[in-house]
C-alpha distance (Angstrom), angle and dihedral (degrees) to the residues before:
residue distance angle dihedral
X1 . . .
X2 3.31 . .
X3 3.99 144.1 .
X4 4.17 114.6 -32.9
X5 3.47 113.5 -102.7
X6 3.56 117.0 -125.7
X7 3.61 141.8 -167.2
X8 3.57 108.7 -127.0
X9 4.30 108.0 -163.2
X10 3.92 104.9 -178.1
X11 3.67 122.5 133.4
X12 4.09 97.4 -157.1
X13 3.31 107.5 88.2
X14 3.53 115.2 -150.2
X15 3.50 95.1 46.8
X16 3.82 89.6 52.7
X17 3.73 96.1 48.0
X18 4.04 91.1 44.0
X19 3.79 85.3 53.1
X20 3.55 95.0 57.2
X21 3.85 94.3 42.4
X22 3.52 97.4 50.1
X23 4.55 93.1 45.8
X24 3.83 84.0 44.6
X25 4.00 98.7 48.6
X26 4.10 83.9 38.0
X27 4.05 91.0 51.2
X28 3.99 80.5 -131.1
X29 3.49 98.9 123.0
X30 3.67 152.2 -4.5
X31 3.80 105.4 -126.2
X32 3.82 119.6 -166.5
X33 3.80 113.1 -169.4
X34 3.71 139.8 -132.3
X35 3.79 123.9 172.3
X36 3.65 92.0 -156.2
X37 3.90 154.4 27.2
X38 3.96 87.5 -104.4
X39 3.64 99.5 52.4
X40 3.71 91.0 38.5
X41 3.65 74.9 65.4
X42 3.75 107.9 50.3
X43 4.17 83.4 43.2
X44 3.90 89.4 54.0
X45 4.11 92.8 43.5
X46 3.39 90.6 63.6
X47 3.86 116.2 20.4
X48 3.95 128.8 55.8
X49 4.09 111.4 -127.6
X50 3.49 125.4 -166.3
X51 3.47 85.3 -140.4
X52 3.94 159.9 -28.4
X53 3.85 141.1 -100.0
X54 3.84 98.3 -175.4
X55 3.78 126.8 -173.5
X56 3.76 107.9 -126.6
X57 4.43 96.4 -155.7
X58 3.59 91.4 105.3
X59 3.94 99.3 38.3
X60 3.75 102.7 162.1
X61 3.88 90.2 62.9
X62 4.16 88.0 30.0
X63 4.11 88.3 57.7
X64 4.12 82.4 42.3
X65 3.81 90.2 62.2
X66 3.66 94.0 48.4
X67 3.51 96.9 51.2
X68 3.47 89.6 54.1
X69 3.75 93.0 44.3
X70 3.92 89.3 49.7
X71 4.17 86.2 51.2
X72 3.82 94.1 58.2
X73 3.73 91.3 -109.0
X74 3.95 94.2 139.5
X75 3.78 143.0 48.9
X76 3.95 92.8 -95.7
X77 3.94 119.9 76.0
X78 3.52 108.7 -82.4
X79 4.08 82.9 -115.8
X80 3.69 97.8 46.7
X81 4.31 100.7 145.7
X82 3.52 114.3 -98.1
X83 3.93 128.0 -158.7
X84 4.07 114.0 -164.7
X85 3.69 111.7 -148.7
X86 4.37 99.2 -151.8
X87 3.39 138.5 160.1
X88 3.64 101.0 -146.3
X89 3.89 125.4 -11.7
X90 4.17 117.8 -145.6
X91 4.12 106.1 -133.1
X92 3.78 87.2 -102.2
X93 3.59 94.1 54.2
X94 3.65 92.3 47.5
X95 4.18 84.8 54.5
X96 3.71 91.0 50.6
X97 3.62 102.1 49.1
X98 4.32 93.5 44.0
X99 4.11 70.8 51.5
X100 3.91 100.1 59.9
X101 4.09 81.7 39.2
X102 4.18 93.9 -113.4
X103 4.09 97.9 -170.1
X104 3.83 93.4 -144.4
X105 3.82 144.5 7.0
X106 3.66 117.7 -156.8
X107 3.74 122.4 -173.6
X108 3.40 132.0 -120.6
X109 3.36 128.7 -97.8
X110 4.21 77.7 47.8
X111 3.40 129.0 170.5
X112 4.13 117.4 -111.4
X113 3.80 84.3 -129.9
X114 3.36 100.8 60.9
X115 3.91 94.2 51.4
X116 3.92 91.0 47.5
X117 4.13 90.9 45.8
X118 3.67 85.7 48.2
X119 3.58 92.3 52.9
X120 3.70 101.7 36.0
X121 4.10 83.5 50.3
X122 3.92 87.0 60.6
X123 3.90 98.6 -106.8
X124 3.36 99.5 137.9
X125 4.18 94.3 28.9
X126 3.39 117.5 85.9
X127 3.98 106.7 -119.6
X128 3.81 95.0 -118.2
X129 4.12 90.6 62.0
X130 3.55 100.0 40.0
């Protein structure tokens, strides 16, 4: 088996194409990338992930997604791992993403190494298809 495949949701796009260079040259992980909420979306209608980096700018809609990700509404298991990518979480957004279980927050400014270690440590792959 090889690397996870993960959705990657971040709208910048040189970090998100240096992310998926640097997991792909490392053999970490399989990124698969989506630019925003909506395509993250049409990626997740369609295609089972092991799991998600998500951009957190937009959290309404971000916390939407997760909901419906936690409800079963996508091709990934409904408790896929999640890691939110934010630059500063509000007390009730903290409380809403422990509630859709969200494996890891990293704050931004974050180093790519952390994510990657994260990832190739299994926290955002459920045990079972590590």
């Amino acid at each position: 088996m090889g690397p996870p495949r993960i959705l990657l949701v971040e709208p910048q796009f040189v970090l998100r194409r240096t992310l998926v260079a640097v997991g792909r040259d490392l053999g970490v992980v399989e990124f698969h990338e989506a630019a925003s909420l909506e395509r993250a979306r049409m990626l997740l209608d369609v295609e089972a992930f092991h799991g998600l980096v998500l951009d957190f700018q937009d959290s309404d809609r971000a916390l939407i997604l997760l909901d419906e990700l936690r409800k079963g509404g996508f091709a990934s298991a409904p408790d896929a791992h999640v890691v939110v990518l934010a630059a500063a979480l509000r007390p009730d957004e903290e409380r809403r993403l422990q509630g859709v279980g969200v494996s890891m927050v990293l704050q931004r400014p974050f180093k790519i190494g952390q994510l990657l270690e994260c990832l190739a440590s299994g926290c955002a792959v459920p045990k079972a298809l590590v």
